[in-house]
N, C-alpha and C positions, 0 to 999 in steps of 0.2 A: 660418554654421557649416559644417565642411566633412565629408560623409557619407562611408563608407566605400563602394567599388562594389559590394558585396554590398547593403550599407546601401539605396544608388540602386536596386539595381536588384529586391530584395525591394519597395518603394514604387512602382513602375511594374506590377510585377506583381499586387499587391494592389491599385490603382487599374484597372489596363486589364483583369483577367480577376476575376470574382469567380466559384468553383469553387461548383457546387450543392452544397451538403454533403448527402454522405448518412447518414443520420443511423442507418440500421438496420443490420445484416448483410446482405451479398446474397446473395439467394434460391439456397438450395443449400449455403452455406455458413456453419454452423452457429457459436455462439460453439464456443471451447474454450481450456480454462484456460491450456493451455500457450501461448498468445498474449493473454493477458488483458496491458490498459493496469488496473493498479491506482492509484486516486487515492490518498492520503494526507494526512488533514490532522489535525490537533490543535485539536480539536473547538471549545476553550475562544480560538484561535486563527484564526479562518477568518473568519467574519461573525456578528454579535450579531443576532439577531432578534428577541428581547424584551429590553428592557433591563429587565423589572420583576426579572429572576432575578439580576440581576449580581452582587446580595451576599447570597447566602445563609449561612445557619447563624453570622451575626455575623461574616462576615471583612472584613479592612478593606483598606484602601487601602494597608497599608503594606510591603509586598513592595520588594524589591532590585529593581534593573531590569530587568523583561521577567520576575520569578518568582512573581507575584500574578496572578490570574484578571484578566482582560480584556475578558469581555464576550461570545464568542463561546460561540452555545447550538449546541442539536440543532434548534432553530425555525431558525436562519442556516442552515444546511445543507439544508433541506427548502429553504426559500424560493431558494435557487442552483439547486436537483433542478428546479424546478418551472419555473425560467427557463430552463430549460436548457442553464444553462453546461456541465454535464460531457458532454452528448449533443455540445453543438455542438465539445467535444474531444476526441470519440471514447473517453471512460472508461467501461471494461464493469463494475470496480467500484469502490466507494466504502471507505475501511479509514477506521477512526472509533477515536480513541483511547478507551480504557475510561471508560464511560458510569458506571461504579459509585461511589457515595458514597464518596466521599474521606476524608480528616483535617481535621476543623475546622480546626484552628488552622494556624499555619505549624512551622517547625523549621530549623533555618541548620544546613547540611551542607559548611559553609567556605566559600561564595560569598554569603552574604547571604540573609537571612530568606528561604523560600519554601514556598509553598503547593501544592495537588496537582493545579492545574490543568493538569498534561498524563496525569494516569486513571490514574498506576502507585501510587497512595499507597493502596490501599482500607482502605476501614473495614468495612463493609457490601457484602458480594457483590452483595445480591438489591435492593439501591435504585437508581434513578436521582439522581445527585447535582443540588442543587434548582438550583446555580451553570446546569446543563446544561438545565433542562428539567423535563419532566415524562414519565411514564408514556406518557401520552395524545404527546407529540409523539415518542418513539422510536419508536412504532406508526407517525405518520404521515410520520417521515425514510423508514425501510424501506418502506413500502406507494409511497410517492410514486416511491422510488428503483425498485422492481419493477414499477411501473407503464408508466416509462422503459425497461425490458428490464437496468436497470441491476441488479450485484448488490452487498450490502451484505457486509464485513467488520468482524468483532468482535474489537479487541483483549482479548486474553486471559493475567492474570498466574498462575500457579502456584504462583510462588516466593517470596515476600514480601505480608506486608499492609503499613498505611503506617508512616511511624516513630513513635515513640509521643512523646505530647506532654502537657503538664496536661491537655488534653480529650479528649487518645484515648487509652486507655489499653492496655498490652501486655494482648496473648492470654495463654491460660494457655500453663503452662512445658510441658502436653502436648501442645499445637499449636503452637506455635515455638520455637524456640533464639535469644537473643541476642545466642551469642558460638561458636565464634571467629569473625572475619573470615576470608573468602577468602585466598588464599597461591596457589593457583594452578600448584601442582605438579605435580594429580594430579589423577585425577576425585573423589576426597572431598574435596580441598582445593579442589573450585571446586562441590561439591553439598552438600556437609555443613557447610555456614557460611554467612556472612550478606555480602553482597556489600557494602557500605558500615556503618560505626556508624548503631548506631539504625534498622534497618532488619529487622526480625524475619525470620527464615528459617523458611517451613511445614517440616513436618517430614511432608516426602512421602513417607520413607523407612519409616512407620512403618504397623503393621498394628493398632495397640493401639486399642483402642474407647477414645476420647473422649466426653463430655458439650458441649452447645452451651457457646460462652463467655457466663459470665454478664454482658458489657456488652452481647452481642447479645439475651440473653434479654431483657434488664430493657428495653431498645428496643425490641424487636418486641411487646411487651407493652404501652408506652405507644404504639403508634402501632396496635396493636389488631391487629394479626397475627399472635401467636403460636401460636394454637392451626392457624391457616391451613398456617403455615410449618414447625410440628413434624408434620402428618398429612400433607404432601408428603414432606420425609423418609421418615421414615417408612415409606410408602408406595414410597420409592426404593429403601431400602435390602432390606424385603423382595423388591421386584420383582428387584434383580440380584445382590441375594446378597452384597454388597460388606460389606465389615466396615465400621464406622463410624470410617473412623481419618481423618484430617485432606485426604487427599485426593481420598475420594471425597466427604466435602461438597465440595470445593472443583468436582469435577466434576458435581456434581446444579446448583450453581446458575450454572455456565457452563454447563451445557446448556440450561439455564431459559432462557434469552436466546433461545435457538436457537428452543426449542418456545413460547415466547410470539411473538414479535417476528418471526421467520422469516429471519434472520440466515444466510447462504450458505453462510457459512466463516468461519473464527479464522487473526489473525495472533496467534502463541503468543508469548509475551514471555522473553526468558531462558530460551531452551529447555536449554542446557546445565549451566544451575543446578538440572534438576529430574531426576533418575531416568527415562533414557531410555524404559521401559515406562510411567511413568506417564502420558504424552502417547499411548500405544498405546489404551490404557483409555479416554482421554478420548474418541478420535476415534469409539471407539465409540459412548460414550455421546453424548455431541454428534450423531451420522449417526443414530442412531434418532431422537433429539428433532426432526432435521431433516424426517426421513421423516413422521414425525407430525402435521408441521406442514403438510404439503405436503397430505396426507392433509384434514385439517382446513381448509385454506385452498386448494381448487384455482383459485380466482377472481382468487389474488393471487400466485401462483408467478410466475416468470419463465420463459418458454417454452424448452423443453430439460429432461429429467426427469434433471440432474446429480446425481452425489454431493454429502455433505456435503465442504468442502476445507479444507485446514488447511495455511498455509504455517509454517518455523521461522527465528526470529532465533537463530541460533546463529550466537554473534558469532567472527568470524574466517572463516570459511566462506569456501570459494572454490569456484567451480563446475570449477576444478581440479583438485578434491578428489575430483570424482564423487561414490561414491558413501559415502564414508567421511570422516568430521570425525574429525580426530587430536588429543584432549586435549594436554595438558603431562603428560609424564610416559609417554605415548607409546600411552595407551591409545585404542581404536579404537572409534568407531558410526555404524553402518547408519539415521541417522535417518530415510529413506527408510522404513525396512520398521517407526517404529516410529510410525505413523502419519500422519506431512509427505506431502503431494503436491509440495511446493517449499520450496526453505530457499532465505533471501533472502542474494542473490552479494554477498558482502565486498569482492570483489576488483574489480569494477567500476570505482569510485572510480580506482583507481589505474589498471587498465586502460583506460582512456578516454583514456589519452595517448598508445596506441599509436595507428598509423593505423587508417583504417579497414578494411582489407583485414584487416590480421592481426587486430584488436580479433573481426572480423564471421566469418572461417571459424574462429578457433581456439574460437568459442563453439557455434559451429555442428557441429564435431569433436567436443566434447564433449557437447553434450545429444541428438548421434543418434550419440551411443557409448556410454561407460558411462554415459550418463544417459538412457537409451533409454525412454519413459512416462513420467519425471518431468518435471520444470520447475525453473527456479531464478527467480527472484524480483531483476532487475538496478536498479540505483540510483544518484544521482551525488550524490548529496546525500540526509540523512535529519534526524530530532532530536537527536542523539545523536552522529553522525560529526563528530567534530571537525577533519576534512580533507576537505571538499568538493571534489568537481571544480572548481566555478567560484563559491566565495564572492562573488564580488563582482560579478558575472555580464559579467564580459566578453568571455563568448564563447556567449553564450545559443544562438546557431542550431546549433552541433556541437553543443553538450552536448544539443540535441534530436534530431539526426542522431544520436549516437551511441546515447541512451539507446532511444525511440523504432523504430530500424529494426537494433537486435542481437538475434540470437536469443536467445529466452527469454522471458519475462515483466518488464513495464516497470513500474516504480514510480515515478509523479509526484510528488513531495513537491511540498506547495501551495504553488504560488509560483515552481515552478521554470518555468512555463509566463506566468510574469509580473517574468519577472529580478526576483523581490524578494530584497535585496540581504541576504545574514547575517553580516551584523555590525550590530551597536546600538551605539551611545556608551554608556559606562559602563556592561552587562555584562560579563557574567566567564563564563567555561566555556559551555554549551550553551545558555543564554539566548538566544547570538548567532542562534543555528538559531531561534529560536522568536518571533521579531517576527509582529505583526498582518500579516492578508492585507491587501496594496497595494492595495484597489479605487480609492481616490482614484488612484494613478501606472496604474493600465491605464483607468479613465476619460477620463485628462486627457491619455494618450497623452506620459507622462512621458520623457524620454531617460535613460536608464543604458545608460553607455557609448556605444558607436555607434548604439546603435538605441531607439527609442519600447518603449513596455511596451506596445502595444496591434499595433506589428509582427511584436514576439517572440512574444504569445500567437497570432497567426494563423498565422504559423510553426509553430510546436507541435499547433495544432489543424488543420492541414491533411496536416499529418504523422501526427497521433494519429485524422483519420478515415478514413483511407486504410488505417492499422493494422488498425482498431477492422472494417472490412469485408473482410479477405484474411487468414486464419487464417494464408498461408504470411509473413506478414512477421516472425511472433514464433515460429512452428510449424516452418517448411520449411528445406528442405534449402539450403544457401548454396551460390550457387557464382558467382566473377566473373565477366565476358565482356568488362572492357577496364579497363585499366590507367589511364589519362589520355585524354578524363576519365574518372572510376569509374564502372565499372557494373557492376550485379550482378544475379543472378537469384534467385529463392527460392521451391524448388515444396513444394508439400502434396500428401499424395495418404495418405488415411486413414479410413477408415469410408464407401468409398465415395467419399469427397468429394474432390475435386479443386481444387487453386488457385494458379494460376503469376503472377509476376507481376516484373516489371523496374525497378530504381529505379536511375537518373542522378544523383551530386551533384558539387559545384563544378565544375557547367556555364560555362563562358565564357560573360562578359555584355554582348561586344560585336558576339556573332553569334549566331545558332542553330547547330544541330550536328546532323547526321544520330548518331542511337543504337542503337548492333546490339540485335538482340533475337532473332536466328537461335536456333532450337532451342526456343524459347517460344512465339512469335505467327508464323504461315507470314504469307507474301507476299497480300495481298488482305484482310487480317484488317485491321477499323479498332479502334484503341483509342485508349484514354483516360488522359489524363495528369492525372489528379485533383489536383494541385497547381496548375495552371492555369485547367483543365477542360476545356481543348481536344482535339478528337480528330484523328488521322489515321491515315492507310493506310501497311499495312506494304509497303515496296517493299523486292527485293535485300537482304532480312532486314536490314534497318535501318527505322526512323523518326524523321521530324524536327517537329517541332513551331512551331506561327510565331511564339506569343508567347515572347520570353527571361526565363527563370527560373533560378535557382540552381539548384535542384530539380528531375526530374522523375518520377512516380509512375505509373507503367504499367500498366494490367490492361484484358482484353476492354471492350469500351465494352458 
């Protein structure tokens, strides 16, 4: 079989130099969000760690392709935490689809019968669904993952419970609307309606005292909670004063996650379907439950006395946009000021086919311009995006160069650091995104495309620990220093902390190459090329390295 020279010569490197990983932050140099590597997986999708939970509450085996539960709990995710797969890939946090009880049954929304197994269908806020897990194991994903220095994100839906079925039946008509649909003209025509049939819309708009829904009472009464769960209320609603209208139950038991579990931050689901202050409200309430929890658990925090963080899916977003998302219809929000630390970059996707020059300063122009303290949230592939950068992964090591070392914050979608491949035979729409994690093809060091799935994930993970230790690679300032081959610089300098650092890519791989690094590292300073491991001395503001690599990753040794 004939390898590609990149293909050759990433295998000579990965055979002749194995890189110490290091696996912490280095000393002095503190996490921070604005460089955070976020993993991403779908929970029900990743690895099955009990198989006794796989068919709860009666659901069967008969799902359309790739839209039935599959096995993967909150036990697979812990037992990964614990092997250390996300440390040995430099992930600072974990984002875990909504853990909350779902809709029994299934519902066909024109693609074939499906089930809630990716957490946006809820039935029950305040349950762990059984497909998932238990109580007792979302305590030990989180404890395990803070143990690791790692921090855990909670997807979080506002907008929608699940669509109603024989076995789950609609809310009342005071806490959701079933009609109209979306239209998408205007900010009421994409807030004040239901994004798909059958899909009830909360009615977050509203200040009117509600009553519990009587299928939740009649449940939380046979499972012997009721009196538990009305004296929390309760007790919520006098503490903050909040009228009892449909959204702020929705925020007493997304914060419950927070103040039980100790959950870091919420990725917000459909942030542009809800009442831009209603998400203001939340973060509040969610950042005291946080504080509470910190308070109560100092033995299990994760080192750093961070805010609670909340990034937003508000779909279309472009980190172009700064500091304003423009509806249809032309109207303007500041989701920044209305409680987001980071709304996740639309525009990504598409910008990944620029080079890397323009891709890397014009990201870097904008989050230390008009986006000066925030973050945005980059991506090349998600659940949901129906135009991946690289579906079929034939080009796994850029889409890691790109994603990886752009400023901003990086978002791994599971899989993407194991070319698993989205597309499924006979799926339909977003199914394709959502195939089982590949451990068989990164065990067996599978080929997709030019390269093995155990090359590509080392690739990734020598890039994502290099990350995961120099704040300036997702934080700092960009700036080139050579045209051919690339190189660039990227300092931090913030709370004190300082962090410069030089990365080299498509290095020639049939010599080594002296690499400027003038203005960064002075002459007599040895560093370290953490992609290799190897160190040398800086001469005549250049450095050269002896073993040949693609890559090369620079910082003080």
């Amino acid at each position: 079989m004939k390898f590609s020279a990149l293909a050759v010569s990433l295998m000579l490197a990965f055979g002749a130099a194995s890189a110490a990983p290091d696996l912490t932050p280095v000393k002095g140099k503190p996490f921070t969000w604005e460089n955070a590597t976020v993993y991403f997986l779908l929970t029900d999708r990743f690895n099955n760690g009990n198989p006794a939970n796989d068919h709860a509450y009666g659901r069967k085996d008969d799902a359309a392709v790739a839209r039935g539960f599959m096995g993967g709990d909150l036990a697979g995710v812990t037992q990964k935490i614990k092997d250390g797969y996300f440390t040995d890939l430099g992930v600072d946090a974990i984002w875990i689809t909504p853990p909350v009880e779902q809709i029994h049954a299934p519902t066909d929304e024109g693609t074939g019968k499906t089930y809630g197994f990716h957490g946006y269908w809820a039935r029950d806020f305040t349950a762990v669904d059984a497909n998932l897990g238990t109580e007792k194991d979302l305590h030990e994903l989180v404890d395990a993952a803070h143990a690791r220095g790692i921090r855990v994100l909670l997807d979080v839906v506002m907008n929608q419970t699940g669509p109603v079925t024989p076995q789950d039946p609609v809310w009342p008509a005071e806490w959701v609307r079933t009609s109209p649909s979306c239209t998408y003209k205007d900010m009421a025509s994409t807030i004040s309606c239901t994004l798909v049939k059958n899909l009830p819309d909360f009615r977050t708009d509203s200040n009117e005292k509600v009553d519990l829904p009587p299928a939740l009472v009649a449940k939380w009464k046979k499972e012997g909670r009721y009196e538990r769960e009305t004296a929390e209320l309760n007790d919520f609603f006098k503490r903050t004063g909040y009228p009892r209208a449909p959204r702020y139950y929705l925020m007493k038991w997304h914060s419950d996650w927070v103040r039980k579990y100790g959950f870091d931050g919420f990725r917000a689901d459909t942030v542009k379907h809800v009442e831009p202050g209603a998400w203001k409200d939340l973060k509040k309430v969610a950042s005291q439950a946080y504080e509470d929890w910190k308070k109560a658990n100092p033995a299990k925090r994760v080192p750093g006395d961070l805010p609670f963080f909340m990034t937003a899916e508000t779909y279309g977003y472009s980190v172009k946009a700064g500091r304003e998302f423009t509806y249809d219809g032309g109207s303007k929000v500041d989701y920044y000021s209305n409680g987001f630390d980071s709304m996740i970059n639309f525009s990504m996707v598409r910008d990944a086919g620029q080079g890397y020059e323009q891709l890397f300063s014009s990201y870097s122009a904008a989050l230390h311009g008009p986006l000066t303290g925030y973050s945005v949230l980059n991506y090349l592939d998600s659940h949901d995006d129906g135009n991946p950068f690289d579906a079929l992964r034939q080009r796994p090591m850029e889409a890691a160069n790109k994603l990886l070392l752009a400023p901003g914050q990086a978002q791994i979608y599971y899989g993407d650091e194991t070319a698993r491949v989205l597309k499924i035979e006979g799926a339909e729409g977003d199914a394709n995104l959502r195939s089982f994690m590949n451990w068989d093809q990164l065990k067996n060091n599978t080929r997709v495309g030019l390269f093995g799935v155990a090359e590509v994930r080392e690739h990734w993970a020598r890039l994502g620990r290099f990350r995961h230790a120099h704040p300036a690679v997702g934080a700092g300032v960009h700036q080139m220093l050579q045209a051919s081959p690339y190189v660039f610089k990227r300092t931090y300098e913030k709370n004190g902390v300082t962090d410069r650092v030089v990365v080299a890519l498509d290095l020639p791989q049939d010599r080594t190459v002296a690499i400027p690094v003038a203005g960064v590292f002075m002459d007599g300073q040895t560093v370290r090329d953490s992609y290799t491991g190897k160190t040398a001395v800086v001469a005549k503001g250049k450095v050269q390295f002896e073993l040949r690599a693609p890559v090369a990753l620079i910082a003080l040794d």
